[in-house]
C-alpha positions as CSV (number, residue, x, y, z in Angstrom):
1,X,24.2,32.3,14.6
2,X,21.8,30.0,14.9
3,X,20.1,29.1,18.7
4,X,20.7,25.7,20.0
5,X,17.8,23.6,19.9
6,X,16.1,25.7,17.2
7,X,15.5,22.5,14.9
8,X,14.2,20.0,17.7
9,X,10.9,20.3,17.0
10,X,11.1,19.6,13.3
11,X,11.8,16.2,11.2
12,X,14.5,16.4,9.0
13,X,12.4,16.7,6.2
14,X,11.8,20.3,7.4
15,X,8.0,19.7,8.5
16,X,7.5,20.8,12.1
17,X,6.1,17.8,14.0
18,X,2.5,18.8,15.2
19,X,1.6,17.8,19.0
20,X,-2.2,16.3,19.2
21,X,-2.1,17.3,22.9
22,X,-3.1,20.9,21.6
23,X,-6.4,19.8,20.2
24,X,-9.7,19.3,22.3
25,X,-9.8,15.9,22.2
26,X,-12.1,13.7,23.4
27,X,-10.2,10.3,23.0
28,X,-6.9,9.6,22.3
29,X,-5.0,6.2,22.5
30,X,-1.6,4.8,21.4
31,X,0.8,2.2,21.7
32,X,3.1,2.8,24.6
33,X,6.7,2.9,23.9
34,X,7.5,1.6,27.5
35,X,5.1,-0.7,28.8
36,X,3.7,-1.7,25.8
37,X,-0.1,-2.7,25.3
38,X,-1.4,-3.5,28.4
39,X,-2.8,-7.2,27.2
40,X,-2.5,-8.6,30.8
41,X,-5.6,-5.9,31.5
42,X,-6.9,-6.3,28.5
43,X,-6.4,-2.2,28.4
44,X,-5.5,-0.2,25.5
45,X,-4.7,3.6,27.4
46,X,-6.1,6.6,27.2
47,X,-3.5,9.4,27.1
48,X,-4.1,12.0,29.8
49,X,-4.5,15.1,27.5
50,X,-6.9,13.9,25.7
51,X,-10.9,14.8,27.1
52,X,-11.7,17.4,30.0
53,X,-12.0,13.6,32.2
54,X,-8.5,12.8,31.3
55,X,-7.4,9.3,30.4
56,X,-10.4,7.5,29.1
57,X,-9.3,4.2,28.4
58,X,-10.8,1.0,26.3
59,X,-10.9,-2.0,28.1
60,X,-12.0,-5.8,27.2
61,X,-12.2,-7.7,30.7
62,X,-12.9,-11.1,29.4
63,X,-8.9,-12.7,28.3
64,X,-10.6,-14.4,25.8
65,X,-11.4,-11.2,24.0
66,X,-8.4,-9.4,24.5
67,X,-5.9,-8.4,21.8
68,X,-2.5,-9.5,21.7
69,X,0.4,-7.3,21.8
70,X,1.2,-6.3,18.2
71,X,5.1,-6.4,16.9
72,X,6.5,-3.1,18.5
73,X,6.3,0.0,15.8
74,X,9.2,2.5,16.2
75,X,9.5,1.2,19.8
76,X,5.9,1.4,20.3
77,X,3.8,-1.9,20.8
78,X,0.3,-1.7,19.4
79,X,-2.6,-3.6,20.2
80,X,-3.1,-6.6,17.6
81,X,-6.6,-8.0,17.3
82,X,-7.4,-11.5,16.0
83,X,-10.3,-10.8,13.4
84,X,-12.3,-13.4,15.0
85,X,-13.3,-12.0,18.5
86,X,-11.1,-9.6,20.1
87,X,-12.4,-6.1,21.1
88,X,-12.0,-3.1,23.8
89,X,-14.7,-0.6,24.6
90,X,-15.8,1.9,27.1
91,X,-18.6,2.0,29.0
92,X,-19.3,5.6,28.3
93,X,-22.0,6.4,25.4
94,X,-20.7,7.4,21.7
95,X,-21.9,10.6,22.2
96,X,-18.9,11.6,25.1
97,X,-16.9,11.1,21.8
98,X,-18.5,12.8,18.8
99,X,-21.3,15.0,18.4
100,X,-24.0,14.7,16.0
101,X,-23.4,17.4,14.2
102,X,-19.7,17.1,14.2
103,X,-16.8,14.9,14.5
104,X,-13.0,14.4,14.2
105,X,-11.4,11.0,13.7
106,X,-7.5,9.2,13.1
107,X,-6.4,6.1,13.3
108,X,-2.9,4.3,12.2
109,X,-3.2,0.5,11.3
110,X,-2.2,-2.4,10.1
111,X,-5.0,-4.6,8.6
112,X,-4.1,-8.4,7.9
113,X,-7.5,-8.9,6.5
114,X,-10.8,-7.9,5.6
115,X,-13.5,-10.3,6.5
116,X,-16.9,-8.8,5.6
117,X,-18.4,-7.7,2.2
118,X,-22.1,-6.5,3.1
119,X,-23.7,-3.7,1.4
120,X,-24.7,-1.3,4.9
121,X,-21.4,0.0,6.2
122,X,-22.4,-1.0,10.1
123,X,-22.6,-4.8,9.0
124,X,-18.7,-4.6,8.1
125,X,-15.4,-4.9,10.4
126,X,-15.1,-2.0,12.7
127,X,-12.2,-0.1,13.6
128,X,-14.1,3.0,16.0
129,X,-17.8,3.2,16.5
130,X,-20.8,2.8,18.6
131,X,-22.2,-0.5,19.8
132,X,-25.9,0.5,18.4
133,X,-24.3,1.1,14.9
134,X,-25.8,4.7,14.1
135,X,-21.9,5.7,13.6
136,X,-18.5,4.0,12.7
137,X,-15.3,3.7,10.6
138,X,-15.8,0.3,8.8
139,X,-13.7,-2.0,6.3
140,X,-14.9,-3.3,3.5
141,X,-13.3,-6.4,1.1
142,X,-15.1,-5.3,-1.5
143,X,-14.3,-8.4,-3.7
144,X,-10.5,-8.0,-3.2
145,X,-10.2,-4.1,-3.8
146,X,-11.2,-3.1,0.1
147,X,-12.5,0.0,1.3
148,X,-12.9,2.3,4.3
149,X,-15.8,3.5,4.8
150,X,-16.7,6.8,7.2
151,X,-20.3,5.9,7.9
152,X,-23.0,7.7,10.2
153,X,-27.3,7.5,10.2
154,X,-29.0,10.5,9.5
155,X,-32.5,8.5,8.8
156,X,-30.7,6.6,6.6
157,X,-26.9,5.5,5.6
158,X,-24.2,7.9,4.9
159,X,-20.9,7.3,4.0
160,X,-17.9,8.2,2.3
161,X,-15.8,5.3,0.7
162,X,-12.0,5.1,0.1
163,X,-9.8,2.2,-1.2
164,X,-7.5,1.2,1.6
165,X,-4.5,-1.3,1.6
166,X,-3.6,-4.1,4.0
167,X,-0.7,-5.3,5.4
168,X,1.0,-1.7,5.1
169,X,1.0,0.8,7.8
170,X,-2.0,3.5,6.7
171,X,-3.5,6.7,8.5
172,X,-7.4,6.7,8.1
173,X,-8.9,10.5,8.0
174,X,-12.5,11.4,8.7
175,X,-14.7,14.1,9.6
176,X,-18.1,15.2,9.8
177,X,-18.6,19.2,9.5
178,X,-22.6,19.0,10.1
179,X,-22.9,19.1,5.5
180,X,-20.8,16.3,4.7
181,X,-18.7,13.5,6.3
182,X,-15.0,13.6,4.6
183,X,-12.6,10.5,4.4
184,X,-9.2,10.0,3.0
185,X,-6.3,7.3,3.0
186,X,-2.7,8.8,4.0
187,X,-2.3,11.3,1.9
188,X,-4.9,10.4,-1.0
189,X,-7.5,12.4,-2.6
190,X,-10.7,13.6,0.2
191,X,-14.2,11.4,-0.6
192,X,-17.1,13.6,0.6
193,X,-20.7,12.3,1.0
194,X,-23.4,14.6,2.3
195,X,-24.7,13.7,5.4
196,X,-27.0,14.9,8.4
197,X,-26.7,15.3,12.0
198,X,-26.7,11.7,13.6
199,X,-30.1,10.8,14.8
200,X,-28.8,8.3,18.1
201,X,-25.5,8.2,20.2
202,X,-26.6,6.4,22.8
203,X,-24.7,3.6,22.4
204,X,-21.5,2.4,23.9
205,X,-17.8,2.8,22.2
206,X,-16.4,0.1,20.8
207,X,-12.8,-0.6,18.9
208,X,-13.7,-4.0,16.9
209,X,-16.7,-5.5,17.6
210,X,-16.3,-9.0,19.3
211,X,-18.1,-11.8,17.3
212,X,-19.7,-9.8,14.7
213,X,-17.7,-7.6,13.0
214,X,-14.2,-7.9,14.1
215,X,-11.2,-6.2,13.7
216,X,-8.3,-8.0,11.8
217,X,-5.1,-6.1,12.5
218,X,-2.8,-3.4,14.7
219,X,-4.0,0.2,15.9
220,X,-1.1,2.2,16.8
221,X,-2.8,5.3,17.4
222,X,-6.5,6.8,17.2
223,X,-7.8,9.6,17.8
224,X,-11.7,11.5,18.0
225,X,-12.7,14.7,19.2
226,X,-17.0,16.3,19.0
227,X,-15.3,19.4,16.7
228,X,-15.2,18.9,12.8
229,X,-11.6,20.1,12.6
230,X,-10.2,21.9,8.9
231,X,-9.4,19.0,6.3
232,X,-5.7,20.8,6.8
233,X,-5.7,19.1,10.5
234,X,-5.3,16.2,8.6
235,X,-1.3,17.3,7.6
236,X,-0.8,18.2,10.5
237,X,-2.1,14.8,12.2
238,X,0.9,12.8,9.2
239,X,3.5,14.9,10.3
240,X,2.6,13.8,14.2
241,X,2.4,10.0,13.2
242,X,5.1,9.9,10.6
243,X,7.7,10.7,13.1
244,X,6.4,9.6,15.9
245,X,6.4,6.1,14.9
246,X,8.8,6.1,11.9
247,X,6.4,5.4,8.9
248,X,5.0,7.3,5.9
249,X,1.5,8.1,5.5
C-alpha cells in the first residue's frame, strides 16, 4: 500500500519539485505570494535561506525609481520595471554575491522590450550585475532577434550569447566554473564562451540599472550563489519554477 503523502513532493508530471533553500545561496529573491512586491518600500525581498546574513534585500529608496507591482504570477506578484528608470540595488559589493572565479545565476522574466543594441555586453539593459560593469546578465535587441548575454571582464569581454524571447515567461541560466561562463534559455541548448577569473567586484549590485540601461519587464524570481554549480542544477532549478509559479520553462 502506498504511504499517505508519498507523492506531495512531486508535480504530476512525475518530476520531484527541487527546493533552492538547499543550495548555498548567496541571493535569492521572489515575488511574494501574500504581500506582494513591496512597491510602497521600493523593496524587492530577500528570502531568509538564502546567504549565511540571511535576507539580503534590493531596495530603490527614491519612488520615482521604484518598480510597479507586476500582474500576480500563480498568485505571486513580481516586481515590474518601467524600462526607462526603475531599479533596486544593494549596498553591498558584487563580490558578497559571486566570486571571481565562480558563479551561479537564475532568473524568471517577462521582458516587454529590449531597448539597447551596443556591441560590449555592459552598455546593454541589465537584469543582475554590478554597478562598475566588470559582470552582468544583459539583453540585447539585436536588430529584432534579441539576445541574453552572460558577460563578465577578464582583461577584456567575455560572454556567452543566447536568443531569448519577450513577452513570454523565460528562465535565464548562467554560470561561471573558473574555464568558461555557460548560458542557456529554459530548456535550450548550453552557449559556452571561455572566460577568466573576474578582474574587479568592487562594485555595488544592481537589478536594472536606473537611467542607463534599464530593465523593461517582470522578475519573478532570481537567484546567485559564489559556487559554479553542475549544468544539471539547471533541471533542477525548472522543476522549482515550473511549479512553483505555474509556467513552463
Amino acid at each position: 500500500m502506498r504511504r499517505p503523502g508519498l507523492l506531495t513532493a512531486r508535480r504530476s508530471s512525475g518530476a520531484a519539485t527541487f527546493d533552492p533553500s538547499t543550495l548555498s545561496l548567496t541571493g535569492w529573491w521572489r515575488a511574494d505570494g501574500s504581500t506582494g512586491y513591496a512597491n510602497s518600500t521600493g523593496t524587492f525581498d530577500g528570502v531568509a535561506s538564502a546567504g549565511s546574513s540571511g535576507s539580503r534585500d534590493l531596495t530603490q529608496g527614491t519612488a520615482a525609481n521604484r518598480p510597479a507591482d507586476g500582474t500576480a504570477l500563480n498568485g505571486h506578484t513580481p516586481p515590474d520595471f518601467d524600462g526607462t528608470d526603475d531599479a533596486v540595488a544593494s549596498a553591498s559589493a558584487i563580490s558578497t554575491f559571486v566570486s571571481a572565479s565562480a558563479w551561479f545565476f537564475w532568473a524568471l522574466v517577462n521582458i516587454d522590450a529590449i531597448a539597447n543594441n551596443n556591441a560590449s555586453a555592459f552598455s546593454n539593459d541589465l537584469v543582475f550585475g554590478d554597478s562598475s560593469q566588470f559582470f552582468g546578465i544583459h539583453l540585447k535587441a539585436n536588430g529584432g532577434s534579441p539576445l541574453v548575454q552572460a558577460y563578465q571582464w577578464d582583461g577584456a569581454e567575455k560572454k556567452a550569447e543566447a536568443s531569448i524571447s519577450t513577452s513570454t515567461w523565460t528562465a535565464i541560466l548562467a554560470r561561471y566554473d573558473g574555464t568558461n561562463i555557460r548560458l542557456k534559455v529554459n530548456n535550450g541548448a548550453v552557449q559556452t564562451a571561455a572566460a577568466g577569473n573576474i578582474t574587479t567586484l568592487t562594485g555595488t549590485t544592481r537589478c536594472s540599472h536606473t537611467t542607463t540601461y534599464p530593465f523593461n519587464g517582470r522578475i519573478a524570481d532570481m537567484g546567485v550563489m559564489s559556487a559554479a554549480e553542475s549544468d544539471a542544477r539547471w533541471d533542477d532549478i525548472r522543476t522549482y519554477l515550473n511549479a512553483r509559479y505555474g509556467v513552463s520553462v
